[in-house]
BAMI-596311 format. One line per 4 residues: number of its first residue (from 0); their letters; for each residue z, y, x of C-alpha. Coordinates in steps of 0.25 Angstrom, whole numbers, always signed. Layout:
<nodes>
NUM = A = Z Y X | ... .
</nodes>
This chain:
<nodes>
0 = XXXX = -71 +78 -86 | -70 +62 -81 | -55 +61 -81 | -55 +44 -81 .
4 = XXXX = -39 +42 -77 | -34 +29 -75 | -48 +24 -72 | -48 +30 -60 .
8 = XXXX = -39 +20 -54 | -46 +7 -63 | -52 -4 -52 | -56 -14 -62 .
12 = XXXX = -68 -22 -57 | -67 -17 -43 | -65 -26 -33 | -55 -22 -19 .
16 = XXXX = -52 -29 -7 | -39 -27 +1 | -35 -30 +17 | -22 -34 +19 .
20 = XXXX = -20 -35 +3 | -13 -48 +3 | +1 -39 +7 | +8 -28 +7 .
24 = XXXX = -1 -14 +6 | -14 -23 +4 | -6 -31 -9 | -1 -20 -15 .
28 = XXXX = -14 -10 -14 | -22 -23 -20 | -13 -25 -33 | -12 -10 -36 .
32 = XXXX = -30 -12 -36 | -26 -26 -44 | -18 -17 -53 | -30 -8 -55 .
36 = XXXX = -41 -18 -60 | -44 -23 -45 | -49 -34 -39 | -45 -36 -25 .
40 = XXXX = -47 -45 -14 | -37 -47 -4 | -40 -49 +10 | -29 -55 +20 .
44 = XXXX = -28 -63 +32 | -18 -73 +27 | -24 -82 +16 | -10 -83 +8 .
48 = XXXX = -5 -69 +9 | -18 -66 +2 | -19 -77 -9 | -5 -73 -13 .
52 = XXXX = -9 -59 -15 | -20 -62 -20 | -12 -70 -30 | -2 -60 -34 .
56 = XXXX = -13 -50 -37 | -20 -59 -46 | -7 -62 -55 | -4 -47 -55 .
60 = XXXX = -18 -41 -59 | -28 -43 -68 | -40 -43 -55 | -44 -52 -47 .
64 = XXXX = -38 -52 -33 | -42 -62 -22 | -40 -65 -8 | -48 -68 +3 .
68 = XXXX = -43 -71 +16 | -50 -62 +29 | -46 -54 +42 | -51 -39 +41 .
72 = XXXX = -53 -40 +57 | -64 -51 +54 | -77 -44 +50 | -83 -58 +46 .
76 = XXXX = -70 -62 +37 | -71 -47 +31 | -85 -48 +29 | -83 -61 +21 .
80 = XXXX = -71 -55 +12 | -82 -46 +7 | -94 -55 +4 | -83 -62 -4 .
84 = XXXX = -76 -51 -13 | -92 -46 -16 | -95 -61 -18 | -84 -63 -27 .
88 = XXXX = -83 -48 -34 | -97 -42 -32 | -88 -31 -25 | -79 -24 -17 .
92 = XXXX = -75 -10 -24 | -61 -7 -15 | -57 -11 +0 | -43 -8 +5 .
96 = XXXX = -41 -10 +19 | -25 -16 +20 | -26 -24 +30 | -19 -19 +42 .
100 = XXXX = -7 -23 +55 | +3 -15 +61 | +7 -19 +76 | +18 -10 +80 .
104 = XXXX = +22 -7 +93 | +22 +3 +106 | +10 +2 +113 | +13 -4 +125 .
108 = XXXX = +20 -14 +117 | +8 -17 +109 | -6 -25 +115 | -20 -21 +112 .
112 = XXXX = -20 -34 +105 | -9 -27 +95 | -18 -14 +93 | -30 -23 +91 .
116 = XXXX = -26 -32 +79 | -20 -19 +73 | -33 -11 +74 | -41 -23 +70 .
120 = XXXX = -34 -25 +58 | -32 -10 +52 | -46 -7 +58 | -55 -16 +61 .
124 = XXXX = -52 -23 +48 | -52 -11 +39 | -67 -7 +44 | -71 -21 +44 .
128 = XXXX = -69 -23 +29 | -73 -10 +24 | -86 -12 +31 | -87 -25 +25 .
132 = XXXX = -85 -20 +11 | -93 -6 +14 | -107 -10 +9 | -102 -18 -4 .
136 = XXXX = -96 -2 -8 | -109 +2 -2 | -116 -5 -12 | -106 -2 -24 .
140 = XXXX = -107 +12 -19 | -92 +13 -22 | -80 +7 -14 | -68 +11 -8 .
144 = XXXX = -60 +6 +4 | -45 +10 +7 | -41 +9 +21 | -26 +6 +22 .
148 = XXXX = -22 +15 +34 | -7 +20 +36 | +1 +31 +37 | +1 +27 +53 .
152 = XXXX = -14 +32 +52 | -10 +45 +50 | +2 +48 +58 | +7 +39 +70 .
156 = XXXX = +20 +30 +73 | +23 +26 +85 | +20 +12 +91 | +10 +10 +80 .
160 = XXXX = -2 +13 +89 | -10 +0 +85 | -6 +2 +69 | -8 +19 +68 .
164 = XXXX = -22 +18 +76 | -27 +8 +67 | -23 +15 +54 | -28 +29 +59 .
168 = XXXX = -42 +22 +61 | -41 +17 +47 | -39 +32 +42 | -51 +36 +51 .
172 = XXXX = -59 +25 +46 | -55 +27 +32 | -60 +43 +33 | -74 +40 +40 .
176 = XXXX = -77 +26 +30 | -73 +35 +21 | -83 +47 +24 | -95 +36 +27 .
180 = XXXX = -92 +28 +12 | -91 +41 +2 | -105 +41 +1 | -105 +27 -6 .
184 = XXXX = -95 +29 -13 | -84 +23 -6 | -71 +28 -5 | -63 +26 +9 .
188 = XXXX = -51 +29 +10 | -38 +27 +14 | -20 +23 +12 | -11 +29 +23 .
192 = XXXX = +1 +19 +19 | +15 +25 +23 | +28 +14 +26 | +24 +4 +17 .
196 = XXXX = +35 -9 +17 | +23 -19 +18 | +24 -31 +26 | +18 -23 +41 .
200 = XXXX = +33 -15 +39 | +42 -25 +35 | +46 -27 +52 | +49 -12 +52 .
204 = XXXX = +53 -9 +39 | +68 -9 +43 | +66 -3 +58 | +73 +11 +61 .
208 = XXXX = +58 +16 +62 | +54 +13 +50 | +66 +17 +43 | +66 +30 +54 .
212 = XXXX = +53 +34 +52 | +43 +26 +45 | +50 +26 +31 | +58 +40 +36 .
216 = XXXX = +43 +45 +37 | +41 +45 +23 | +46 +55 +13 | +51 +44 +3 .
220 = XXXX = +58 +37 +14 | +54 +24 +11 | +44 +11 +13 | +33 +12 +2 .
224 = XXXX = +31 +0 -6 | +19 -6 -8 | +15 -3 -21 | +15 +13 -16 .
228 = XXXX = +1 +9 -12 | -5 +5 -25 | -8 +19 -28 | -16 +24 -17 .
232 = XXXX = -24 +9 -16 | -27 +12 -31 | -31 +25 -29 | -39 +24 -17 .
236 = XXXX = -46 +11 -24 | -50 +18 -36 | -58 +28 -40 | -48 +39 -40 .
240 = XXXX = -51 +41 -26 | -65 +42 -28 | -66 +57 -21 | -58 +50 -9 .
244 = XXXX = -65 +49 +5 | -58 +45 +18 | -42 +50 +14 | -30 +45 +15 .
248 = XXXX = -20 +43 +6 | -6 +41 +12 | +4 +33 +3 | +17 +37 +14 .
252 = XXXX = +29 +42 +7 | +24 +55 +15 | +26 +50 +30 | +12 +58 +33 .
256 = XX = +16 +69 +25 | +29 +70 +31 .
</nodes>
């Protein structure tokens, strides 16, 4: 019997690229694949955001991390993050789709224009890149791309239309990428991240909703912190889930459970 342990969750000489990795989710699942033997390559909007994350992982971890600056709705900004990580790295092992917006509102308080940039971001951009980096995994015959949904994906909350559609098609993308990928080799799946305090709940984080529900929603009765994400990112990113198709895995403090 092959029982290899700890190697299971070794990244050493694999190369990732994180959305949205320059704070909050993105920044923490990036230094838990650092921590792992990872290189990573942040992609942000906002060049010093970026360059200081960028920074911190480099003087934490032993792997290279870099940043290069892009929006995910820009197909030809994507497709250039790419030819530079193969360019560079000869490589792209692991994507994790972080990026994402939250518009809150009721619906006839919110405009189209609201529910487009949310499902341009969380969407659009989401497909966008992992087309992009689909044939190098192709290639490789190996890969594995986490889609960063939400809890909202699952269960609703009112006056989140714009925020709960765009995660639910990220679940459904996830399942259907997933099934169309398996035969290369390529793992597709998925997070459903409960409350977590990142910088999208700071506004509401003191609300009687969230104290009321979001966080009264979880067993634990609490924000989760950031780190609370390492774990699934690792284990998704390695090839611990090498048997895992289309699934999602909740890290909620039970609010789906519940």
């Amino acid at each position: 019997m092959d029982l290899p342990g700890i190697k299971l969750f070794d990244l050493t000489g694999r190369v990732a690229i994180i959305t949205g990795g320059s704070k909050g989710l993105g920044l923490a699942m990036a230094a838990g694949l650092a921590s792992a033997g990872c290189t990573t390559v942040i992609v942000n909007r906002n060049q010093e955001e970026g360059e200081m994350a960028a920074k911190e992982l480099n003087e934490n971890y032993a792997p290279e991390s870099i940043f290069i600056a892009a929006d995910v709705t820009n197909e030809i900004q994507i497709n250039t993050v790419v030819d530079q990580v193969i360019a560079k790295f000869n490589r792209i092992d692991i994507l994790i789709n972080s990026a994402g917006i939250n518009i809150r509102g009721a619906i006839d308080e919110l405009t189209y224009d609201d529910f487009q940039k949310v499902m341009r971001v969380n969407v659009d951009g989401t497909w966008l890149i992992s087309k992009a980096v689909v044939p190098h995994m192709k290639k490789n015959k190996s890969g594995k791309i986490i889609n960063i949904a939400s809890t909202l994906g699952l269960v609703g909350l009112a006056n989140r239309t714009p925020y709960t559609s765009s995660k639910g098609a990220v679940v459904q993308m996830t399942r259907a990428l997933g099934l169309e990928l398996a035969q290369y080799n390529i793992n597709v799946n998925g997070i459903c991240p409960g409350p977590f305090l990142t910088e999208m709940n700071i506004p509401i984080a003191e609300s009687p909703e969230a104290k009321s529900f979001i966080v009264g929603a979880t067993a634990m009765g609490r924000w989760g912190e950031l780190k609370e994400i390492q774990g699934a990112a690792l284990f998704l990113a390695s090839d611990a889930s090498s048997y895992m198709v289309g699934s999602m895995v909740t890290v909620d403090a039970g609010w789906v459970a519940k």
